[in-house]
TORBARO-586690 format. One line per 2 residues: number of its first residue (from 1); their letters; for each residue z, y, x of N, C-alpha, C. Coordinates in steps of 0.1 Angstrom, whole numbers. Each point is the difference from the previous one (the first is absolute). Last residue first. Layout:
BEGIN
NUM = a = Z:Y:X:Z:Y:X:Z:Y:X  ...
This chain:
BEGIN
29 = xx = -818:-46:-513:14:1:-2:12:3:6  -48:-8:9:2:11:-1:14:1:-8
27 = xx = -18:-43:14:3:7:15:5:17:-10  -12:-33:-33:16:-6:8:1:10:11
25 = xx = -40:-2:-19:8:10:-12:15:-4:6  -35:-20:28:-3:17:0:7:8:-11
23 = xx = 2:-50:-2:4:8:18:1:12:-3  -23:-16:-37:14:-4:-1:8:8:14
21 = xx = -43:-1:-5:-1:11:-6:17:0:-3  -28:-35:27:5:17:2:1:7:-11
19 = xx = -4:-42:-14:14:-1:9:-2:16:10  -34:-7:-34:13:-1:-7:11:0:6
17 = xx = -43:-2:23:3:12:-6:17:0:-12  -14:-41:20:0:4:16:3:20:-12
15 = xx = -14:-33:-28:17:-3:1:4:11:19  -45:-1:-21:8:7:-9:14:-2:7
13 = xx = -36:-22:25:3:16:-3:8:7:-9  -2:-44:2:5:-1:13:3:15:-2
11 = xx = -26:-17:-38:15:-3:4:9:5:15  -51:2:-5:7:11:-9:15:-3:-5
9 = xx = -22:-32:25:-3:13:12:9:10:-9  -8:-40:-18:11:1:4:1:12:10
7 = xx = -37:-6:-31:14:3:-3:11:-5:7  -40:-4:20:-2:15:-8:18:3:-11
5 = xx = -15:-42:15:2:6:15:3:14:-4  -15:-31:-36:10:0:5:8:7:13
3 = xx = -42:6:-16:7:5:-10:8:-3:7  -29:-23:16:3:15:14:7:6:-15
1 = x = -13:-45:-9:11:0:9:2:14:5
């Protein structure tokens, strides 16, 4: 069961870096 916790930890983090990287290519425009 701690695999599971481990990948949704690493879902949370990717999508949390995918959406700053979106903000931060929308704010320098």
């Amino acid at each position: 069961m701690g695999w599971f916790w481990f990948d949704v930890v690493g879902i949370l983090v990717i999508l949390t870096v995918v959406y700053l990287l979106v903000v931060g290519a929308e704010r320098h425009r």
